[in-house]
Backbone and ligand atoms as CSV (ligand in chain L), in Angstrom:
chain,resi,resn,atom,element,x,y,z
A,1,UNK,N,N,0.850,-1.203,0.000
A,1,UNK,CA,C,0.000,0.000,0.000
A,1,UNK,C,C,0.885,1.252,0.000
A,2,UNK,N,N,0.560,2.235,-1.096
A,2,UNK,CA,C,1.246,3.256,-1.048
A,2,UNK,C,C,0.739,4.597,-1.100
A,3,UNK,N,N,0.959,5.775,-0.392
A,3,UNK,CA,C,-0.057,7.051,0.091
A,3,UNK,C,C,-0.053,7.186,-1.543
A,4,UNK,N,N,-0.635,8.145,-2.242
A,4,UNK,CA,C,-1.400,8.838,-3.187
A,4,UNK,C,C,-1.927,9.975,-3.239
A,5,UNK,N,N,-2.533,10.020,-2.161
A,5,UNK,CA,C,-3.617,11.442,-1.769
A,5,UNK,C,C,-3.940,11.489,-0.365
A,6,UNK,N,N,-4.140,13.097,-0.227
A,6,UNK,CA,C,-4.843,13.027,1.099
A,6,UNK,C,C,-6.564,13.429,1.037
A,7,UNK,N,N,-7.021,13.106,1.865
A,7,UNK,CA,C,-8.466,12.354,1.861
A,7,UNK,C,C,-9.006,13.698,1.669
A,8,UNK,N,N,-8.856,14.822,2.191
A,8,UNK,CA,C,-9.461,16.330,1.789
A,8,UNK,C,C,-8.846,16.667,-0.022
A,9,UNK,N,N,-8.571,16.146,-0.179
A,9,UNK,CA,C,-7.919,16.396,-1.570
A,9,UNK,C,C,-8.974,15.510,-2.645
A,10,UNK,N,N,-9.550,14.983,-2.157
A,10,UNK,CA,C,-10.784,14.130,-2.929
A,10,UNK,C,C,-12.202,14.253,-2.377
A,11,UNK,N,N,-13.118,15.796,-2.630
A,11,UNK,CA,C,-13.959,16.540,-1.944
A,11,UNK,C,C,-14.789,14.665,-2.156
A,12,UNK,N,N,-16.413,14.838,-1.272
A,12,UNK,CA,C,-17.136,13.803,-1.157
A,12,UNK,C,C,-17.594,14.006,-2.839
A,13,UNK,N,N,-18.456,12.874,-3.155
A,13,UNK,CA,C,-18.775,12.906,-5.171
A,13,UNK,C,C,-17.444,13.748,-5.830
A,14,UNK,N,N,-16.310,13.557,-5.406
A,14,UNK,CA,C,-15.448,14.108,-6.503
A,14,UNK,C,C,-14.700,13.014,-6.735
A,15,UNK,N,N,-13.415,13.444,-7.844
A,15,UNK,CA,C,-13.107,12.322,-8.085
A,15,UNK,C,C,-11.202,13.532,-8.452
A,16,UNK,N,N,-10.032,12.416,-8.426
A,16,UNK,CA,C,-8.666,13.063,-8.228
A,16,UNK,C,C,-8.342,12.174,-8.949
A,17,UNK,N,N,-7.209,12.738,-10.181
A,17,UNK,CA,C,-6.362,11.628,-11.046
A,17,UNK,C,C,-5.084,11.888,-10.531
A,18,UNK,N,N,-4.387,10.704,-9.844
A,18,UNK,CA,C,-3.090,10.687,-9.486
A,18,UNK,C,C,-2.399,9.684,-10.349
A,19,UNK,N,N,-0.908,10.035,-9.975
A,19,UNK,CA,C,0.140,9.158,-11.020
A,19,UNK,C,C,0.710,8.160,-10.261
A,20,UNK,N,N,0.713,6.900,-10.647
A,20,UNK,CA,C,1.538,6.121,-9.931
A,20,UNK,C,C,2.086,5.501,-10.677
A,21,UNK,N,N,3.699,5.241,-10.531
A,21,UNK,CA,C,4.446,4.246,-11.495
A,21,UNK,C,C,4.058,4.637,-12.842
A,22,UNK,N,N,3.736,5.923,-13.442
A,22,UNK,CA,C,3.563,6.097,-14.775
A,22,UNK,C,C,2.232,5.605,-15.585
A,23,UNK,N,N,1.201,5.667,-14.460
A,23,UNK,CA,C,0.022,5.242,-14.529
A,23,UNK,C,C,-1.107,5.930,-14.024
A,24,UNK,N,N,-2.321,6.653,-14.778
A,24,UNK,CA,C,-2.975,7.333,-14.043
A,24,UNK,C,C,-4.083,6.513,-13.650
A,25,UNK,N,N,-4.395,7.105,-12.152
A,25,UNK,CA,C,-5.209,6.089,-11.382
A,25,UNK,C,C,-6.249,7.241,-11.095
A,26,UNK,N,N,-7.601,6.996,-10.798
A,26,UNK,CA,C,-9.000,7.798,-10.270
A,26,UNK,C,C,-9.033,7.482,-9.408
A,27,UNK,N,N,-9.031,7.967,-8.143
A,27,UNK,CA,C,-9.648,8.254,-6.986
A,27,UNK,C,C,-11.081,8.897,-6.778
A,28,UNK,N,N,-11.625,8.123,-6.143
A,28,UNK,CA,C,-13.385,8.387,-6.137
A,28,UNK,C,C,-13.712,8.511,-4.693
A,29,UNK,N,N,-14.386,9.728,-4.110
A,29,UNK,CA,C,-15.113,9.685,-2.809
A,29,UNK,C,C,-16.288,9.659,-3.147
A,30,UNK,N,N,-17.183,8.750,-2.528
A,30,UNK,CA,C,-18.356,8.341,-2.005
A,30,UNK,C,C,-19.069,8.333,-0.995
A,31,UNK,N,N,-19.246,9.258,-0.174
A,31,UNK,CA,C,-19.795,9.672,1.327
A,31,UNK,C,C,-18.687,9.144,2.065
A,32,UNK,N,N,-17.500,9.211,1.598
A,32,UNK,CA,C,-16.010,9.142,2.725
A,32,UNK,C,C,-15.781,7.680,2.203
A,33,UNK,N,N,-16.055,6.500,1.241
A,33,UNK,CA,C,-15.880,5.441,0.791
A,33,UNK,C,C,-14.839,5.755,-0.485
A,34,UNK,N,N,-13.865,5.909,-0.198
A,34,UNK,CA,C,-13.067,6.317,-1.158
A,34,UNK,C,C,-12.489,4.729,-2.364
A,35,UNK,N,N,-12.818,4.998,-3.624
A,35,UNK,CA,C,-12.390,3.576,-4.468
A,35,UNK,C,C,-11.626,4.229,-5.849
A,36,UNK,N,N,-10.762,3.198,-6.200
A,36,UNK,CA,C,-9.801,3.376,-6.914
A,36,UNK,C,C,-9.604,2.903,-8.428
A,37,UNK,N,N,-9.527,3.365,-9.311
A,37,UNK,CA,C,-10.006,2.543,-10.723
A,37,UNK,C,C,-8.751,3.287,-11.558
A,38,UNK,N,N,-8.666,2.378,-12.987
A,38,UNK,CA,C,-7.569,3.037,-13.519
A,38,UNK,C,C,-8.528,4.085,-14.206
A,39,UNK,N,N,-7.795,5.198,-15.034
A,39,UNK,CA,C,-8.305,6.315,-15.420
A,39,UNK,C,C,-8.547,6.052,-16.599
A,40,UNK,N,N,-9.127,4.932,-17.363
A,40,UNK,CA,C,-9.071,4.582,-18.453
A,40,UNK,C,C,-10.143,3.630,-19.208
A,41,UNK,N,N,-10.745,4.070,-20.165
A,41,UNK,CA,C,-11.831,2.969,-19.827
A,41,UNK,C,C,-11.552,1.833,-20.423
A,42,UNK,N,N,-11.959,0.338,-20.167
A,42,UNK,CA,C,-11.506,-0.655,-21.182
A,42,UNK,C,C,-11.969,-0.597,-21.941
A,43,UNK,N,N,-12.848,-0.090,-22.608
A,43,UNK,CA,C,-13.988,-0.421,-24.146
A,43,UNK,C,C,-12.533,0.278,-24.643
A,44,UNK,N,N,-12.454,1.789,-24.993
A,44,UNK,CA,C,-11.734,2.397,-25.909
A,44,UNK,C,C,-11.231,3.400,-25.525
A,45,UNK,N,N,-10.521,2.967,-24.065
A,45,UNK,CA,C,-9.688,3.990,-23.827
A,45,UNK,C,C,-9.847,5.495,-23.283
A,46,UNK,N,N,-11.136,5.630,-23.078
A,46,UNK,CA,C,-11.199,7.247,-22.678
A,46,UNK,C,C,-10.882,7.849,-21.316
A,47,UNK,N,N,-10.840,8.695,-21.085
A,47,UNK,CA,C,-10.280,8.980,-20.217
A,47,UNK,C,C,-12.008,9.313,-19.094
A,48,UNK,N,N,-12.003,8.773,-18.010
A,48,UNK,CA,C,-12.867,8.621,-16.584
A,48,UNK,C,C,-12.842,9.629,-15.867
A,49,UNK,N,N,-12.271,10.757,-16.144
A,49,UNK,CA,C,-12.526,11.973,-14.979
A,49,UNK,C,C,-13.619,12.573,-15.345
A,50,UNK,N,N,-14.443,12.585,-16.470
A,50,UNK,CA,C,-15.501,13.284,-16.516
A,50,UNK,C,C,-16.365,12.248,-16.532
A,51,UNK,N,N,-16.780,11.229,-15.906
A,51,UNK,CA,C,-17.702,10.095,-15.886
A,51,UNK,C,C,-18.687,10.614,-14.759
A,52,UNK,N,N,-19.617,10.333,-15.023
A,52,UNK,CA,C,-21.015,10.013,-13.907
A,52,UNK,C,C,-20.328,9.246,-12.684
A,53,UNK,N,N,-20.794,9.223,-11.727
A,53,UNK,CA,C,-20.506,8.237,-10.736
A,53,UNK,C,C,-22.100,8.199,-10.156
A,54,UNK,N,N,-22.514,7.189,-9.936
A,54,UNK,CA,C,-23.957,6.798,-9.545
A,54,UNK,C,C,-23.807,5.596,-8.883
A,55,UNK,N,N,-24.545,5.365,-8.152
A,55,UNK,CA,C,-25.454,3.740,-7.139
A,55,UNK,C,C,-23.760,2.976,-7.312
A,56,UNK,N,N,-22.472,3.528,-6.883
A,56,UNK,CA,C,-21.667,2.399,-6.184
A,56,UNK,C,C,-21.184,2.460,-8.073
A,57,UNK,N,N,-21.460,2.903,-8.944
A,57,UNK,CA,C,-21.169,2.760,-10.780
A,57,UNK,C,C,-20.458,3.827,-11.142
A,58,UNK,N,N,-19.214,3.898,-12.103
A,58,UNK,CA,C,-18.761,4.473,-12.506
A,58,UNK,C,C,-19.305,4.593,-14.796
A,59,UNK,N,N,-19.918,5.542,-14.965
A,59,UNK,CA,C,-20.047,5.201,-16.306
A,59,UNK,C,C,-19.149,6.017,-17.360
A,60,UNK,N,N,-18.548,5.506,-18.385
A,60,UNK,CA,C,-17.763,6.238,-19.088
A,60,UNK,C,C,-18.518,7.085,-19.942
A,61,UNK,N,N,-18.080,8.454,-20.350
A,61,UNK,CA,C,-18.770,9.616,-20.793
A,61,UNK,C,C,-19.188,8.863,-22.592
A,62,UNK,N,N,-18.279,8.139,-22.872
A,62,UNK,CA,C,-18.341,8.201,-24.503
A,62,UNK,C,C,-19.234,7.337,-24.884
A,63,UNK,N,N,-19.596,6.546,-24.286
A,63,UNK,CA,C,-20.611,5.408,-24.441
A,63,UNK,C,C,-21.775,4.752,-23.400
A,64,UNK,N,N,-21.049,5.183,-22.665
A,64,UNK,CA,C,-22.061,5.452,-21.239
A,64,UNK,C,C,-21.503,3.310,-20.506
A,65,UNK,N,N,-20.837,3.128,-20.516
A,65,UNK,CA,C,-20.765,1.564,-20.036
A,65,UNK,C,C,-20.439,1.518,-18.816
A,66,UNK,N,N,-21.361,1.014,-17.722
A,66,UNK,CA,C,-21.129,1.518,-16.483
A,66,UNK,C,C,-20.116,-0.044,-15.855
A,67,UNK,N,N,-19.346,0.535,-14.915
A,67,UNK,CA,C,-18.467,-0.434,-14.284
A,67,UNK,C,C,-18.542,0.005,-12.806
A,68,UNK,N,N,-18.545,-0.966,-12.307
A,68,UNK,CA,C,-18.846,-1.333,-10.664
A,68,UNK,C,C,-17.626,-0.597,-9.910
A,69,UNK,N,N,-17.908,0.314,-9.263
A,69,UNK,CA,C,-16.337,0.773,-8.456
A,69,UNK,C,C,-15.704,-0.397,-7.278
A,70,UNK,N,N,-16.717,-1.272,-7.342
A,70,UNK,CA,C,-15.731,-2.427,-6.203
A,70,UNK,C,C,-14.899,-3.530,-6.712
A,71,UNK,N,N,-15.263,-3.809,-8.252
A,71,UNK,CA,C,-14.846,-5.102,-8.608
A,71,UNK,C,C,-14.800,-4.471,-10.230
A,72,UNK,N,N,-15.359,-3.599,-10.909
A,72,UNK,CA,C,-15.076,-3.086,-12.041
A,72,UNK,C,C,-15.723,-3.766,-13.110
A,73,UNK,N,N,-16.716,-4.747,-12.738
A,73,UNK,CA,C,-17.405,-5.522,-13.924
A,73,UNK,C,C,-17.804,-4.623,-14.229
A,74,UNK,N,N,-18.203,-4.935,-15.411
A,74,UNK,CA,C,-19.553,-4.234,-16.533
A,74,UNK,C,C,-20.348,-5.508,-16.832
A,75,UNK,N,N,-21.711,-5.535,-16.156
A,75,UNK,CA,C,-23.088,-6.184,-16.245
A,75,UNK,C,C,-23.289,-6.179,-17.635
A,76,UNK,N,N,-23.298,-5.168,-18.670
A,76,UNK,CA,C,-24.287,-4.852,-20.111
A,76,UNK,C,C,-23.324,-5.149,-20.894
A,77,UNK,N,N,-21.762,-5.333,-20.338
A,77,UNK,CA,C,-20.286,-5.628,-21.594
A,77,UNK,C,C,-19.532,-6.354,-20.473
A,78,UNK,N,N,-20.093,-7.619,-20.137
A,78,UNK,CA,C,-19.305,-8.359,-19.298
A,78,UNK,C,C,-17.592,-8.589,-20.218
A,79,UNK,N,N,-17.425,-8.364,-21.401
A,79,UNK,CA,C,-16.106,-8.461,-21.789
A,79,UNK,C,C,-15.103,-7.589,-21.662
A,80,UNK,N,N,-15.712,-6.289,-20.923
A,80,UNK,CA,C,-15.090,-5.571,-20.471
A,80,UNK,C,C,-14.494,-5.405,-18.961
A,81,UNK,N,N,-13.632,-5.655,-18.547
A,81,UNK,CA,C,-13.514,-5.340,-16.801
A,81,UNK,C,C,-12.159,-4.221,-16.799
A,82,UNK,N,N,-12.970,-3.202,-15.851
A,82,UNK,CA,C,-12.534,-1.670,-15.305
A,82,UNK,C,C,-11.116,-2.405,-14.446
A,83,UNK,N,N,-10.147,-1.875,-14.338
A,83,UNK,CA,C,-9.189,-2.680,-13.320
A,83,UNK,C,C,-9.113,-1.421,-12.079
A,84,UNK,N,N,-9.412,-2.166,-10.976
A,84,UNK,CA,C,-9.653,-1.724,-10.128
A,84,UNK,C,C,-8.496,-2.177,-8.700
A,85,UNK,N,N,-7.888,-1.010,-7.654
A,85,UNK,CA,C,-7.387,-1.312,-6.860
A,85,UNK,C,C,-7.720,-1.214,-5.724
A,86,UNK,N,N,-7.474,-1.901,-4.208
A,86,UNK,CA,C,-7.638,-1.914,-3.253
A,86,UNK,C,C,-7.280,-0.460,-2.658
A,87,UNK,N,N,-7.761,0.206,-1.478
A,87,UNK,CA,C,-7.726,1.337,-1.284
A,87,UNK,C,C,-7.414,1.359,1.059
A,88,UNK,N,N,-7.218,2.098,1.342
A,88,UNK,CA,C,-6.889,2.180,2.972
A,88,UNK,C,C,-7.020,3.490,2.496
A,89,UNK,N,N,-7.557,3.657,4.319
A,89,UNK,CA,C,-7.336,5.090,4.461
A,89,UNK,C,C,-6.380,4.891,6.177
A,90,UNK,N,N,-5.440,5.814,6.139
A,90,UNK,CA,C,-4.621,6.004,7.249
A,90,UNK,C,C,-4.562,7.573,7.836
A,91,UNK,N,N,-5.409,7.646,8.896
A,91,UNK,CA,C,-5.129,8.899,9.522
A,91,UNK,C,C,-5.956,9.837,8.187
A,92,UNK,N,N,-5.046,10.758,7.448
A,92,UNK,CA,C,-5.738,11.573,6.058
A,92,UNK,C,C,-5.086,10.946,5.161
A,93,UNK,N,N,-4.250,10.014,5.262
A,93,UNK,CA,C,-3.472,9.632,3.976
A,93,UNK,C,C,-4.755,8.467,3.058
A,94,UNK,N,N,-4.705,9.178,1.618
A,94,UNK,CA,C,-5.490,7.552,1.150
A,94,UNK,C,C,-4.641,6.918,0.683
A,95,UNK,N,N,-4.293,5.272,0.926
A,95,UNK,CA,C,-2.847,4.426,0.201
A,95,UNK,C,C,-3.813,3.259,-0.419
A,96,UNK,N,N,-2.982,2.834,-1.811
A,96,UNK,CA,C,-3.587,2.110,-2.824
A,96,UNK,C,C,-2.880,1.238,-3.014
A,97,UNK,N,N,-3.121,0.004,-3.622
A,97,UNK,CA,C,-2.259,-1.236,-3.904
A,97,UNK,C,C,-1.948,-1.475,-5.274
A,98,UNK,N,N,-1.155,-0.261,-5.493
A,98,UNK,CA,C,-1.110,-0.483,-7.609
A,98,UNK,C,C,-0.666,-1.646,-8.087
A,99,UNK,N,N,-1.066,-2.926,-7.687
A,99,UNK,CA,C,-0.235,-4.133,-7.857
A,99,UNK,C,C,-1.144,-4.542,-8.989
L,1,LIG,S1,S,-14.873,4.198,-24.512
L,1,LIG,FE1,FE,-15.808,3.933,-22.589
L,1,LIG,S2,S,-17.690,3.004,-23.070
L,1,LIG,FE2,FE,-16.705,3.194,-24.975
């Protein structure tokens, strides 16, 4: 697990693109449930900071394909899966498992 962000740095319904290892990762608050997804969508690549976030779902702007922020399926394009990382919160630090 490695810090990333601090937890005021990701208002509640907002969302923070940080870099890790040359990789941009989304950070998502959810009434203080903070979850972690890559910044990228699997269909075709777009970029997730301007996505909806709804009911625990992240949907991508270009096509609308929603993926689960806990596990990253997509129900309607099961051939798609969001890659998603484990998340802690320590004190204000949020730390992620870019593994
Ligand atoms: S690029 Fe995201 S749903 Fe198509």
């Amino acid at each position: 697990m490695i810090p990333v962000a601090k937890i005021d740095e990701v208002p509640n319904f907002g969302k923070k693109v940080v870099s890790v290892s040359g990789r941009e990762i989304l950070l998502v608050n959810i009434k203080g449930a903070v979850f972690a997804c890559e910044n990228e969508c699997p269909h075709q690549g777009t970029p997730l900071t301007a996505a909806i976030v709804k009911d625990g779902y992240i949907a991508c702007p270009r096509h609308g394909y929603r993926f689960s922020l806990a596990n990253g399926r997509c129900t309607d394009h099961p051939e798609f899966t969001l890659k998603t990382f484990p998340v802690q919160i320590s004190g204000d630090d949020i730390l992620i498992d870019p593994a």
